[in-house]
C-alpha positions in Angstrom: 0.0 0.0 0.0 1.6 3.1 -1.3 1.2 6.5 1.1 -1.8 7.9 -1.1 -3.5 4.5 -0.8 -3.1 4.8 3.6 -4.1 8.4 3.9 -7.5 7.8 1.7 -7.9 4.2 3.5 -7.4 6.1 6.8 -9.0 10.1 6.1 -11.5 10.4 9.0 -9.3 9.0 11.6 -6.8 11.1 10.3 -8.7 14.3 10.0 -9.8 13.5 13.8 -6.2 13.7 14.7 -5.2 16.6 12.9 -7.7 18.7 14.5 -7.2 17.0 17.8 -3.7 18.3 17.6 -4.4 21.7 16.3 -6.7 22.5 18.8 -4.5 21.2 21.8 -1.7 23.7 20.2 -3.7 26.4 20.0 -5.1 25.8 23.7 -2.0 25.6 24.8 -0.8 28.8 22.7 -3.6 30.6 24.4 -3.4 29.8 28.1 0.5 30.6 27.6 -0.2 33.5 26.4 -2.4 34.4 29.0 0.2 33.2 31.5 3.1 34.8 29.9 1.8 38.2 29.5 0.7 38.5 32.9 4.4 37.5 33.9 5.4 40.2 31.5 3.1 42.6 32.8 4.3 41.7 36.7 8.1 42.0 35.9 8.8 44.1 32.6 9.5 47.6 35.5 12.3 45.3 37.0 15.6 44.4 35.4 16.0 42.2 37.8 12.4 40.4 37.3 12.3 40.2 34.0 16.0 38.5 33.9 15.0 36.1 36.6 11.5 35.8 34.6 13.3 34.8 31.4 15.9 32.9 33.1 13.0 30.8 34.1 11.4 30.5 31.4 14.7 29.3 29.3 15.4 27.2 31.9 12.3 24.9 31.3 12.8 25.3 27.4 16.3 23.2 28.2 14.7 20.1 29.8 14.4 17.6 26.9 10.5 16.9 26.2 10.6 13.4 27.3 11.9 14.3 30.7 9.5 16.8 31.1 6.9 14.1 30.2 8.2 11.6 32.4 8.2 13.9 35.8 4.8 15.1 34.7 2.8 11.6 34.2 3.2 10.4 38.0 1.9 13.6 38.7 -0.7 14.2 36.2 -0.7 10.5 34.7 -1.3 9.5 31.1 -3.4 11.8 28.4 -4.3 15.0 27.6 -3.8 16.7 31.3 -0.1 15.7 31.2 0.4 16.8 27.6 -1.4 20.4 28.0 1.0 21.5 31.1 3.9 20.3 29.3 3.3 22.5 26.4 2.3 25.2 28.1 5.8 25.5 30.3 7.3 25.3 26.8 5.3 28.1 25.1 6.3 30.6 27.9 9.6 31.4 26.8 9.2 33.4 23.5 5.6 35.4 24.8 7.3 36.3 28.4 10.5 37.5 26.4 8.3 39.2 23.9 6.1 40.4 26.2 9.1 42.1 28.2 10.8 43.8 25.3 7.4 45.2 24.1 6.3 46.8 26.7 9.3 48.1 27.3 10.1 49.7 23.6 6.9 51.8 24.6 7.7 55.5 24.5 7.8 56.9 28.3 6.3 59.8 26.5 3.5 58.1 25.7 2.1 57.2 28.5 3.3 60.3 30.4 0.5 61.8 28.0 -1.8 59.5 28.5 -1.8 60.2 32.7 -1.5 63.8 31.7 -5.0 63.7 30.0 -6.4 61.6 33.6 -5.9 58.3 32.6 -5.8 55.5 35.7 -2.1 53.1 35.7 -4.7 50.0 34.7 -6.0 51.8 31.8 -2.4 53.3 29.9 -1.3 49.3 30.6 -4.5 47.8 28.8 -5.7 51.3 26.2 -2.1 51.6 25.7 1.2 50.0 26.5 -0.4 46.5 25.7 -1.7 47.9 22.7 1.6 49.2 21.0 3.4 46.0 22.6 0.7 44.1 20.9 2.7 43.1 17.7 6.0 41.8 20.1 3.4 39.7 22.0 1.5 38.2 18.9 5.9 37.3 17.4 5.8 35.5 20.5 2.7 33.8 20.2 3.4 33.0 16.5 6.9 31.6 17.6 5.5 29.7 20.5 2.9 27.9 18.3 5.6 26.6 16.2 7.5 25.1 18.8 4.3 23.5 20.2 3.5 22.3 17.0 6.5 19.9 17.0 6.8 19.3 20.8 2.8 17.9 20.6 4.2 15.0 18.5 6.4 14.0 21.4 3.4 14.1 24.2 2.1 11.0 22.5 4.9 9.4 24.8 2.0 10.2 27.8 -0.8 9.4 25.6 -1.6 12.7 24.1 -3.8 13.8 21.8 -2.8 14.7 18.1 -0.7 13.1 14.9 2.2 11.8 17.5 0.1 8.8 18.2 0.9 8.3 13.9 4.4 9.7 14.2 5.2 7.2 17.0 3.0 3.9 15.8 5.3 4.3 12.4 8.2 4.5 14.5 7.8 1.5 17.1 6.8 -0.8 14.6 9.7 -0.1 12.5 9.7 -2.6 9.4 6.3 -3.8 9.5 3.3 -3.0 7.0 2.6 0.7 6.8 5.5 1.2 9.4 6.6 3.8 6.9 3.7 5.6 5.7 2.5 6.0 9.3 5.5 7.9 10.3 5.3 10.1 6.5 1.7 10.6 7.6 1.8 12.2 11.0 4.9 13.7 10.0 4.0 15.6 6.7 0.2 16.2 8.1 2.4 18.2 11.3 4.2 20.1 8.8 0.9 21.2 6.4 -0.8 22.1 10.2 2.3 24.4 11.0 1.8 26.2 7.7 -1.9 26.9 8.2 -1.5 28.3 11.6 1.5 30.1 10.6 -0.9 31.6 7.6 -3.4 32.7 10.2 -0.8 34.7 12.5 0.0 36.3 8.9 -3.9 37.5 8.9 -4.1 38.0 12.4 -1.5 40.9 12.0 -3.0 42.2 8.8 -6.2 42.7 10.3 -5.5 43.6 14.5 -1.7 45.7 13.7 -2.2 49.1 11.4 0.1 49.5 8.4 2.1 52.3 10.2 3.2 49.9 13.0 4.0 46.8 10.9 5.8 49.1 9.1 
């Protein structure tokens, strides 16, 4: 059976994992974001924070992806809990940097005008200094989803969700029928999935940054 022959043999089950992988990427894209801006937001005043922040952050991008599986799963156990943490912790590197150098290319002047015209500290961070940092943040989320992309195939070592369970199937049975085009499979359809989200960060800036700030 040639690779053609598996994919149309095998198209709803793998449709099901393709999405199953895209949307724990973008899950886990989106609540590191969420976490990683607000550990911007808490440390980009401090040089001292944001290096320890950073330091952190890069610390947990070093441990290899199977040991960060392995201390997860007695933890957390096998499946999609274990799998979500892990890529999470690895998506906070690149939106925590991002974070931190965007709000802090923000003119002081700017948001010395914005008090001057009676605005409250809570509302230059969100009207303002979020706003113009906006396009460093959504670099780091764009990054970020990349990584996760690849490091979602691995978390099918704790059972996750997503083309993995293809990538590693082909791989364990080595040799045997289909060995090949199971591994091609998961592998390629990771690839094509990378592309598409990378297409939508591409209209996510069109549409959300003006022209003048994309430059």
């Amino acid at each position: 059976m040639n690779l053609f022959e598996y994919i149309s043999d095998r198209w709803g089950r793998l449709l099901l994992q393709a999405w199953l992988h895209t949307s724990m990427v973008v899950q886990c894209t989106i609540l590191a974001a969420i976490l990683g801006v607000l550990i911007g937001i808490a440390v980009y005043r401090s040089p001292i924070g944001s290096a320890v922040a950073t330091a952190l952050a890069s610390t947990i991008l070093t441990v290899p992806s199977f040991a960060l599986l392995g201390l997860l799963i007695p933890l957390s156990g096998l499946g999609s809990t274990t799998a979500v943490i892990a890529l999470v912790l690895y998506g906070l590197l690149p939106i925590v940097r991002n974070t931190i150098v965007g709000l802090d290319a923000v003119d002081p002047a700017i948001t010395d005008a914005a008090r001057g015209i009676g605005m409250s500290r809570l509302s230059v961070l969100t009207r303002v200094e979020l706003r113009l940092a906006w396009p460093a943040i959504l670099t780091g989320m764009r990054v970020a989803t990349q990584m996760l992309m690849g490091i979602a195939v691995i978390a099918a070592y704790a059972k996750g969700p997503g083309l993995g369970a293809e990538v590693f199937s082909g791989l364990t049975n080595a040799g045997s029928t289909n060995s090949l085009n199971q591994a091609l499979t998961g592998t390629v359809g990771v690839v094509i999935l990378a592309l598409v989200l990378d297409g939508i960060y591409v209209l996510i800036k069109r549409f959300t940054i003006s022209r003048g700030v994309r430059g």
